[in-house]
ZAMARGU-4260 file (C-alpha; in steps of 0.2 Angstrom, whole numbers, plus 5000, padded with zeros to 4 digits):
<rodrens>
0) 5000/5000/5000 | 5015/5011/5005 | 5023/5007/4988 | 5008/5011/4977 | 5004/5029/4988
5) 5025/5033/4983 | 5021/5028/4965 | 5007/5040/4965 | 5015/5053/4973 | 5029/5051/4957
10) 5016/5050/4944 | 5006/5065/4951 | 5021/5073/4953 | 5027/5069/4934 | 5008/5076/4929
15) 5010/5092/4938 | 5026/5096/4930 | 5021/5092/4913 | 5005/5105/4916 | 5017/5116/4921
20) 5028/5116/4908 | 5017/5117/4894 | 5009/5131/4904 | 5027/5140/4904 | 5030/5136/4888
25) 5015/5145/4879 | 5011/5159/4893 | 5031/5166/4896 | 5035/5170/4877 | 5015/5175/4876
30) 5019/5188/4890 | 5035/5193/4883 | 5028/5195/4865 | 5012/5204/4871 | 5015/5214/4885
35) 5032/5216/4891 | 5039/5223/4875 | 5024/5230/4864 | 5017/5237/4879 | 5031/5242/4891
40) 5046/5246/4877 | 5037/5249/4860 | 5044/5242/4845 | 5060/5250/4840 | 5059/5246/4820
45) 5061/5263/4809 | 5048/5259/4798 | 5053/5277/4789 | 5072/5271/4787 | 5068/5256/4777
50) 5065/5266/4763 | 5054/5280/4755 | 5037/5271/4748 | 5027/5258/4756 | 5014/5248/4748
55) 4996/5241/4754 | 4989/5230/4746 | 4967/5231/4749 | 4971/5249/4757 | 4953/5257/4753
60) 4946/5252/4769 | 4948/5243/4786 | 4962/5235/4792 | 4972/5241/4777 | 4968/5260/4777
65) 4972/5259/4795 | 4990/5252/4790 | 4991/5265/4777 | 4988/5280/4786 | 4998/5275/4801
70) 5013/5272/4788 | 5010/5289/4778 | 5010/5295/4798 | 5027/5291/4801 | 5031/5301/4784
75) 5030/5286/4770 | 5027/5289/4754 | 5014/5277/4748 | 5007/5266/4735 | 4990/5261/4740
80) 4982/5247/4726 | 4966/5240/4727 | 4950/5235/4715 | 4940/5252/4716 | 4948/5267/4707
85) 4936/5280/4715 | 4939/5275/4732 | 4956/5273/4727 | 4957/5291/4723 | 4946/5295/4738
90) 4959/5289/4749 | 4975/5295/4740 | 4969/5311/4743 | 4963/5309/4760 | 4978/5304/4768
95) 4988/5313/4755 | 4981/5332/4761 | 4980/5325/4780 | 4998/5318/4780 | 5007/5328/4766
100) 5014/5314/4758 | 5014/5309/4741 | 5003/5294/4738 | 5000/5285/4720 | 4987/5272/4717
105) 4984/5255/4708 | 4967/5248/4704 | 4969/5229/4702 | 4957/5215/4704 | 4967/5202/4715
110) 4956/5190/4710 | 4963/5191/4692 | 4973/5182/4682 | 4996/5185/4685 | 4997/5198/4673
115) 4990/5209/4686 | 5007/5208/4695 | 5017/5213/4678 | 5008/5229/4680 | 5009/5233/4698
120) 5030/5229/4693 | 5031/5239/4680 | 5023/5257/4690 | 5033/5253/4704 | 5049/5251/4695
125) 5061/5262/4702 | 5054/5266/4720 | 5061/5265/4734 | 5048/5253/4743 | 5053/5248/4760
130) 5040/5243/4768 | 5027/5229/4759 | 5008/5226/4770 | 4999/5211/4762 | 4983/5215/4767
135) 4971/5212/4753 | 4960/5196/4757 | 4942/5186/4755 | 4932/5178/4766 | 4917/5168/4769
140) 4900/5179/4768 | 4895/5166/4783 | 4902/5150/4788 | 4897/5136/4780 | 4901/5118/4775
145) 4914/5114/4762 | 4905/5105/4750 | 4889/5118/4753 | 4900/5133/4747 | 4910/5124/4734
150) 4892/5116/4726 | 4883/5134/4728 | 4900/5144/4722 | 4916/5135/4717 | 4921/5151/4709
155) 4923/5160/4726 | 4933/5146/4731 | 4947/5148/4718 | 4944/5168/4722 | 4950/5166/4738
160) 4964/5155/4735 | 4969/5168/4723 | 4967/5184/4734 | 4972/5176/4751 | 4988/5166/4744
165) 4994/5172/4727 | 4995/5192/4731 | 5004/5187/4746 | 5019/5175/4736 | 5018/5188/4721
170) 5019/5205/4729 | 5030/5199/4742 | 5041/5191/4723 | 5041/5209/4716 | 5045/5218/4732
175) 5058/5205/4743 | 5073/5207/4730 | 5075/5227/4733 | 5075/5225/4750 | 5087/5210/4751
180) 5098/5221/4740 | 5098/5237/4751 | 5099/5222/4765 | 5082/5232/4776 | 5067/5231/4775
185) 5048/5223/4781 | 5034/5214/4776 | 5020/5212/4785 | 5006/5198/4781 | 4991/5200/4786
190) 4984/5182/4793 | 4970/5179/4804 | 4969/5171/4820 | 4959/5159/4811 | 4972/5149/4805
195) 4980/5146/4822 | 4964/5138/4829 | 4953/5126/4825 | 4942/5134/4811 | 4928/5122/4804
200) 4914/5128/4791 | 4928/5142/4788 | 4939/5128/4782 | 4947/5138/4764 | 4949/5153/4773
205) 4957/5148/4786 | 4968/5137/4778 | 4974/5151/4768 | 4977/5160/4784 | 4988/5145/4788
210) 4999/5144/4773 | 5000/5163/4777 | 5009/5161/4793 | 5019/5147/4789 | 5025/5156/4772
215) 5030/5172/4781 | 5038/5159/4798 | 5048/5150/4782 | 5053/5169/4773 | 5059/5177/4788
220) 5071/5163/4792 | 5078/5164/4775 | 5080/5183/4773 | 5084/5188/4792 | 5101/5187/4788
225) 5097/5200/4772 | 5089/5212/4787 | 5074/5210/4780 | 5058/5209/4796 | 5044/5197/4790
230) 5029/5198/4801 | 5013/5187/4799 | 4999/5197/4809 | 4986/5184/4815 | 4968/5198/4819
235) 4953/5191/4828 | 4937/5200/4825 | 4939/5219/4819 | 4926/5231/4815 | 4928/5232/4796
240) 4915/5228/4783 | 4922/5211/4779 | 4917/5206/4799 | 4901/5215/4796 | 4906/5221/4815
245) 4898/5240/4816 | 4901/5246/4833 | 4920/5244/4839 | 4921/5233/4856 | 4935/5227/4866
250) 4936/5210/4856 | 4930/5219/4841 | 4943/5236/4842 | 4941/5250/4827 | 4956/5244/4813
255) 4963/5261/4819 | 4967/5254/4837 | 4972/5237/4829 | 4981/5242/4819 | 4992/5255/4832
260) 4992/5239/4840 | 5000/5227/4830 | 5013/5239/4824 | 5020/5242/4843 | 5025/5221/4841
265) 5037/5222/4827 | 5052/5218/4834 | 5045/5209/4847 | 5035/5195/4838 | 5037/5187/4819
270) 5019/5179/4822 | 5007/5191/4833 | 4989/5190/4835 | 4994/5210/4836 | 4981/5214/4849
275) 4980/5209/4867 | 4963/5203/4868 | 4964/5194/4852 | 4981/5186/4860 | 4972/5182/4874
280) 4960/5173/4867 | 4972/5161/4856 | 4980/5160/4872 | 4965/5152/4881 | 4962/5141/4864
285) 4980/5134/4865 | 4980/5131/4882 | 4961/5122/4881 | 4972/5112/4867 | 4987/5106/4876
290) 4977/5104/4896 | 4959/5098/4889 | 4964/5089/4871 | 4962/5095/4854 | 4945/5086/4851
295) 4938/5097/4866 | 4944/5113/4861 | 4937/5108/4842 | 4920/5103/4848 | 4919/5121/4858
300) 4922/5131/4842 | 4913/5121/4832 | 4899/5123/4843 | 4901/5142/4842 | 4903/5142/4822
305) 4886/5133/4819 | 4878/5144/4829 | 4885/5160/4820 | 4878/5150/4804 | 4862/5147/4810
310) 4861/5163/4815 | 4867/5170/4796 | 4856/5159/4788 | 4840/5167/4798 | 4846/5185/4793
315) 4845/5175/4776 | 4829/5170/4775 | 4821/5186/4783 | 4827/5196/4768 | 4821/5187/4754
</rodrens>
């Protein structure tokens, strides 16, 4: 009896110090990443010494407006490229007469075929781009099943395959040599928390969220030596058209405060959620993961997701 007590005592103890390494291991670099540096230091990259011209790619609105004028803030010129020419125009000028930089525009369907990307080469031959935000990106219009989205619209499919992965590989083609030359420079990627956690009924999205983040983990440790910053931003929800989120929350900030955000991590982080509460909440999902199981932590989201789908699909109904 004695005997099996010891040997219990041993196997809890073995338990206990697994748990607490695996805690350790996620929440120290978590707290280094998300609060001790961005919070307490601030990032210490000079974005406006990398060189005179940065470019955005889906820079009319949301997330990528917010990057754009937060970059012409710091005194870059910009290259701003998008679908719309009007709201293209529209936003040159807005950030041009606010920030008194020069700012030159793009309109180009990213859901086209590759000789959109001859284009954008040949009218940015000869700038001194230094900093590069892949930002352009599609998304679901709700969750939904695989085969559901690819019966109804297997075009959307190849659309987002070609927004969400080819203009990140392309632009980061046409850029990345420049950079590795002058031996300086960033690229920031924009990624989604969704393709760090399970993601079901967003499955295409958030698998080319995933190949997102392990493209830019890859690049950086190929180029670092070149002092080039790769940086694959990982956002929750934001309040942008594309979350169809109106009224900023905490979970939900304006792309304005995200973006601020996520900016004070370079340096700090190659792959940020970029916002503390949207850190947070992948830290809670990774730590359900590794102390509860995968299956679990899947079932809770999948729970979640469905009821975001049932909820879309009765919005749906209502307005035809």
């Amino acid at each position: 009896m004695d005997e099996n007590s010891h040997l219990l005592k041993i196997l809890s103890g073995i338990a206990i110090s697994i748990v607490g390494f695996q805690i350790c291991r996620k929440v120290l670099p978590w707290i280094y990443s998300n609060i001790l540096g961005p919070q307490l230091v601030g990032s210490s990259v000079n974005l406006a010494k990398m060189g005179d011209w940065a470019v955005i790619t889906g820079s009319t609105d949301g997330i990528g407006k917010a990057y754009a004028r937060e970059l012409a803030r710091k005194g870059l010129k910009l290259v701003l490229i998008s679908r719309s020419l009007d709201k293209l125009k529209t936003v040159a000028k807005e950030i041009g007469d606010e920030f008194g930089v020069e700012v030159r525009v793009i309109d180009v369907d990213f859901t086209a075929g590759f000789e959109i990307y001859d284009r954008i080469r040949q009218e940015t031959a000869g700038l001194d781009v230094g900093v590069l935000v892949n930002n352009v990106g599609i998304s679901y219009s709700h969750p939904d099943y695989f085969l559901d989205c690819y019966n109804t619209n297997p075009k959307f499919l190849r659309d987002i395959v070609s927004a969400n992965i080819h203009s990140v590989t392309h632009m980061t083609a046409i850029f990345l040599p420049g950079m590795v030359v002058k031996r300086k420079g960033v690229v920031i990627n924009l990624s989604s928390t969704a393709g760090v956690i399970p993601n079901p009924l967003l499955s295409v999205y958030s698998s080319t969220k995933a190949f997102v983040n392990k493209f830019s983990d890859d690049l950086q440790t190929e180029y670092k030596a070149h002092g080039i910053l790769v940086q694959s931003v990982q956002p929750g929800f934001v309040a942008t058209n594309m979350s169809k989120i109106r009224k900023p929350s905490v979970f939900a900030p304006s792309p304005q405060t995200y973006v601020k955000s996520a900016l004070s991590t370079l340096g700090f982080a190659n792959q940020t959620a970029g916002y503390l509460p949207h850190a947070l909440l992948q830290l809670v999902i990774h730590l359900t993961e590794a102390l509860l199981g995968e299956q679990f932590a899947r079932n809770v989201v999948l729970k979640n997701i469905l009821g975001t789908r049932k909820r879309a699909l009765r919005r749906q109904e209502k307005q035809q």
